[in-house]
N, C-alpha and C positions, 0 to 999 in steps of 0.2 A: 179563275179561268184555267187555272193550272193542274202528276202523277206521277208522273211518275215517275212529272212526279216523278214522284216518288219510287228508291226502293221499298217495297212495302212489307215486305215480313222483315223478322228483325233480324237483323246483320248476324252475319254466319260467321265462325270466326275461318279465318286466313282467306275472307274474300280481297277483293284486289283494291286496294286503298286507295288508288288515283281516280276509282268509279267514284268511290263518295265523294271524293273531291271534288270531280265533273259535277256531281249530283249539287251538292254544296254550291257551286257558283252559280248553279242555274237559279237556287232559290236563294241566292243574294239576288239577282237580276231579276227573279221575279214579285222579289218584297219590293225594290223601287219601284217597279214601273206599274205593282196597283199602287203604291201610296200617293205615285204621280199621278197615276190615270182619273182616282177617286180626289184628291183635295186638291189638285190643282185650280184655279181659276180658269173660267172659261174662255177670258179674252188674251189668255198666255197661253192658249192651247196647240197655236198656231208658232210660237217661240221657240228658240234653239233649245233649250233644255229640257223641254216638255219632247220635242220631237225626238232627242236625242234619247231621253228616257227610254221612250215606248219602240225606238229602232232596237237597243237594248234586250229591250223586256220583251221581242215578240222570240227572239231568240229561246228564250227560257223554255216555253212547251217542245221545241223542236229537241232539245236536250235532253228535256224529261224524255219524250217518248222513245227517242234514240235508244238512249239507257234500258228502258222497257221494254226494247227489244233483245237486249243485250241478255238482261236478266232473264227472259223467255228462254234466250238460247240455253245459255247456262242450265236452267232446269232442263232442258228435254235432254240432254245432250249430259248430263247426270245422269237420266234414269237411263239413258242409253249405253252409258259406261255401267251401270248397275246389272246390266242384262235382261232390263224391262223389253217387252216386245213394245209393238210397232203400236197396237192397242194403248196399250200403259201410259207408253208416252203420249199419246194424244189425250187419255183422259186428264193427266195430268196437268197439259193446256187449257183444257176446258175449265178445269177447278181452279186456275188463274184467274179464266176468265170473267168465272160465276161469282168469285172471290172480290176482282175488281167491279162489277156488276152493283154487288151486293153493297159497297162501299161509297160508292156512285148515287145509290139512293139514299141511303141514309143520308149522306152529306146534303143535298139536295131537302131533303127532310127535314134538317136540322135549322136549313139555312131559314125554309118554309115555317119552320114554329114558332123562332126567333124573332123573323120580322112580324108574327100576327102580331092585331089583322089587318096589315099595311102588306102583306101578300097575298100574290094570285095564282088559283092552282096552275096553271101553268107554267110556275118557275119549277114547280115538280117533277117536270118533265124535259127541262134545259139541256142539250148537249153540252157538257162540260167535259173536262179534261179525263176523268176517270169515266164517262160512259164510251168517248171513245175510243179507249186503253180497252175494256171490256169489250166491245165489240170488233176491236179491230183486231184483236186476239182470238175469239172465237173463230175466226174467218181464217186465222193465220194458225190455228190449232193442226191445220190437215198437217202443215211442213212437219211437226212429229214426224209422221210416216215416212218421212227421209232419213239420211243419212247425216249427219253434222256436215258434211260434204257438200252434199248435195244441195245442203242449207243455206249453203253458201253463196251457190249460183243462183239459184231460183230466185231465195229470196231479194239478192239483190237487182234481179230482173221484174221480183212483185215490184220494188219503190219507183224505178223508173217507168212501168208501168200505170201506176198509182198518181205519179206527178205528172204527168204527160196525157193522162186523159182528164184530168181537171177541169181544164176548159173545155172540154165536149160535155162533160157535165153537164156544166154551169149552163149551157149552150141550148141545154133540152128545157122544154120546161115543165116543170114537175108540179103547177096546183092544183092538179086534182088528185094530188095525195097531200094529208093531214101534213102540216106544218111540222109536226112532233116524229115522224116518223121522213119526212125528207129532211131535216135537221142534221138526219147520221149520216147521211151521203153527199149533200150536194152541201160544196162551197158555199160558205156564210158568214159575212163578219162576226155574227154572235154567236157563233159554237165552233166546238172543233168539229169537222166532219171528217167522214173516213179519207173523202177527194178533197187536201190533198194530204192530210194531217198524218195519217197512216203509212205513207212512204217512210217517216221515219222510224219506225217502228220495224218496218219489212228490213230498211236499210240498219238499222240493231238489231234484227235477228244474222244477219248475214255476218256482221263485223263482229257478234258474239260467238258464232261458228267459227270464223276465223281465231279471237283469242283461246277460244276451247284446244284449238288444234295448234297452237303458239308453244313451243320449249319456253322457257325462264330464258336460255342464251341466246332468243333469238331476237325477245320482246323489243329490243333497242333497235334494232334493224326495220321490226315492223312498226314503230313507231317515229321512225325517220319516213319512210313510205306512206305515211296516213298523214302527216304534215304537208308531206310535195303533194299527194292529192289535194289536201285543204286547199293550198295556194292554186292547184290547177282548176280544182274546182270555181275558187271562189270568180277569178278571171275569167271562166268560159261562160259560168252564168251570168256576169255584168256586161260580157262582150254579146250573147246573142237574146238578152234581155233589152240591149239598146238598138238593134237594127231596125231600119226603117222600115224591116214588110214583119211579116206573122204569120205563121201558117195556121195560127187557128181562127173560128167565125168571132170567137169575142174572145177575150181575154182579161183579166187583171192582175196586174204584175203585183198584188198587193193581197190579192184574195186566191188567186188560184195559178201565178203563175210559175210555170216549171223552173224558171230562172232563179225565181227567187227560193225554191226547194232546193236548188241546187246552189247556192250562195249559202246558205243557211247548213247544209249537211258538210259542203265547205270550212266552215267554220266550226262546227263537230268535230271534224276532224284534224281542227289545231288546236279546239281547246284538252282532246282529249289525250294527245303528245304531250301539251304543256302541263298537266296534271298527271301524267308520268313521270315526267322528268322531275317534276314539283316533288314529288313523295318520293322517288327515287337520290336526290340530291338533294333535299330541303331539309332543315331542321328536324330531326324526330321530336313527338311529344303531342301534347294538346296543338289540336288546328281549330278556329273558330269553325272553316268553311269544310272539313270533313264532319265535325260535328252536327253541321246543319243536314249536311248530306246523306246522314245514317236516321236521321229521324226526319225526313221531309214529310214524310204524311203528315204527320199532328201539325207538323209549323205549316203546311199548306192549309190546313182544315182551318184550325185555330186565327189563323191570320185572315183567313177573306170575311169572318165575323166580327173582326175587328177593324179590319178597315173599310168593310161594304157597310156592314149591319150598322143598325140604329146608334150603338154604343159611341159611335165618335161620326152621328151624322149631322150635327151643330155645324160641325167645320167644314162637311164636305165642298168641290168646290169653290175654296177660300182663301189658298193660300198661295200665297208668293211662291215664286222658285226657289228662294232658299229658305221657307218657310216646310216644303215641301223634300229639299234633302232631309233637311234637320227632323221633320218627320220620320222619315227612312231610316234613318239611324240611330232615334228611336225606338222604331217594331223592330228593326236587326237585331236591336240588342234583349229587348220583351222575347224574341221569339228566340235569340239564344238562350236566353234562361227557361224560356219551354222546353228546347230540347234537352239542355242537362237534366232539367228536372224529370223528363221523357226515360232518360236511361238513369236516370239516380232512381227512382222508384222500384221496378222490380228488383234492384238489388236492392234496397232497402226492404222489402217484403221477405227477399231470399232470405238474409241475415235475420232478421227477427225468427223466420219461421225456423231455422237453423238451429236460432240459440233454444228455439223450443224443441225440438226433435229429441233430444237427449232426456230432458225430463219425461216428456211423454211416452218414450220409451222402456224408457224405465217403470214405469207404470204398468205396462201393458204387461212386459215381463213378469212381475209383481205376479199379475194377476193370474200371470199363465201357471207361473207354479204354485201358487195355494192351488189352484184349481186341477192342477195334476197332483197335489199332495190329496184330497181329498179322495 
């Protein structure tokens, strides 16, 4: 159910290390609460741990995407220090976009071949986490043509926009369009849609504009300030999430509503201080949870075949709550060993191909001068 996620091309060197670590905790919190969601027992589904799980775990895509936005900014906001026009940078959104798109079906694809023939074409077609990273980036492609500035405002005027018409959405009704095609827009338990999923996204392009335009001596100041939002945040959304009236026709504080967008980017905004602070003051060296955070695509990819697909569906629905940690902390640690092995590969490729260059070279040379002696 989870992009971005993932950061998804492979980590740049001197990017900002408290991002992976954000990245990282969201895919700790999202390997619990499928391994909760998929083997728990039905009739503990309604129980403290299960609940607590999935309160958790809904947090996890709200991070991912946040991040997603971040990392959007970051690129445009590159080519814009590069001297790319206003064009450039937009294409270069787009090719994010087409990039995540392309990702999105395959996955999808994959997931589709795995289970034949116990699947149906239309898991083919599923709103998931990466389709609407792909599309909610296409849409959010035009901000290129700003300024990083500019980026600033607007976009954080798109999120509140984006959260706030949610329930008007939901409100309309949408069946005489294909199921597949109002899946990317309209509020759904089973997909991510743009309303209201993509305000985090708009609200990380904006807070990625912001770091873009941050000094190094300022960073501790702006992340004292992104904390007090947290807390302001998290209070104003529990305070007019609980009032007796509504100014919308329908609402669900759970599907669509702005409160709980606003609780949730709240808490974005303390986990992303506390993983500041964490790599600014923490132990240097190996981190379990930056490491996860540098390769979340494959441990997202890798991991919903293992805990959805057939491979471990003996058990599904079967297990105790602490049958169900102990699960958890079992694919934690399968899926840390995916990611080392994720970044031990191509340098192991690099190094072989390395120790070969020299001989081949030598070769080639060889051959260049008999064939000029001739």
């Amino acid at each position: 159910m989870f992009e971005s996620l993932p950061q998804l091309p492979r980590p740049e060197p001197g990017r900002l290390r408290f991002l992976d670590w954000s990245r990282g905790l969201a895919v700790l919190i999202m390997l619990q609460g499928h391994v909760f969601h998929a083997f728990s027992r039905n009739g503990l589904r309604e129980q403290g741990p299960y609940v607590i799980s999935q309160l958790f775990g809904g947090q996890g895509p709200a991070i991912f995407l946040f991040l997603t936005g971040i990392t959007l900014a970051f690129l445009i906001d590159r080519r814009e220090r590069q001297g790319l026009g206003r064009t450039a940078r937009w294409r270069a959104a787009i090719e994010r976009s087409a990039y995540l798109w392309v990702l999105a079906f395959l996955f999808r694809a994959q997931l589709w071949l795995f289970a034949y023939p116990g699947s149906n074409w239309d898991d083919l077609f599923k709103v998931d986490i990466l389709n609407c990273m792909g599309f909610a980036i296409a849409l959010f492609s035009l901000t290129a043509l700003l300024s990083t500035a500019q980026r600033v405002r607007v976009c954080a005027i798109l999120g509140v926009a984006i959260a706030g018409l949610a329930p008007l959405v939901s409100s309309v009704n949408w069946s005489w369009l294909p199921s597949g095609v109002s899946a990317y827009f309209v509020p759904n338990y089973a997909a991510f849609a743009f309303f209201p999923w993509a305000s985090f996204i708009a609200f990380g392009l904006s807070a990625g504009s912001i770091l873009r335009m941050t000094r190094s001596e300022d960073m501790s100041r702006l992340m004292q300030w992104a904390a007090l939002g947290g807390i302001v945040l998290i209070l104003a959304g529990e305070y007019f999430s609980n009032l007796p009236y509504q100014i919308y026709p329908k609402s669900e504080f759970w599907l669509n509503g702005p409160g709980l967008v606003t609780i949730k980017l709240g808490v974005i905004l303390l986990v992303v201080p506390f993983a500041w602070m964490w790599c600014e003051v923490g132990i240097l060296g190996w981190s379990m949870v930056s490491q996860l955070g540098t390769t979340s695509l494959i441990v997202y990819w890798v991991h919903i075949e293992i805990v959805y697909g057939r491979w471990l569906g003996l058990w599904h629905q079967s297990f105790t709550a602490l049958e169900c940690a102990l699960a958890s902390l079992g694919v934690i640690a399968l899926m840390v060993g995916v990611s080392l092995g994720r970044r031990s590969f191509p340098k192991l490729v690099q190094r072989r191909s390395a120790a070969r260059i020299p001989e081949h070279a030598d070769s080639e040379l060889v051959f260049a001068s008999s064939s000029a002696g001739d």
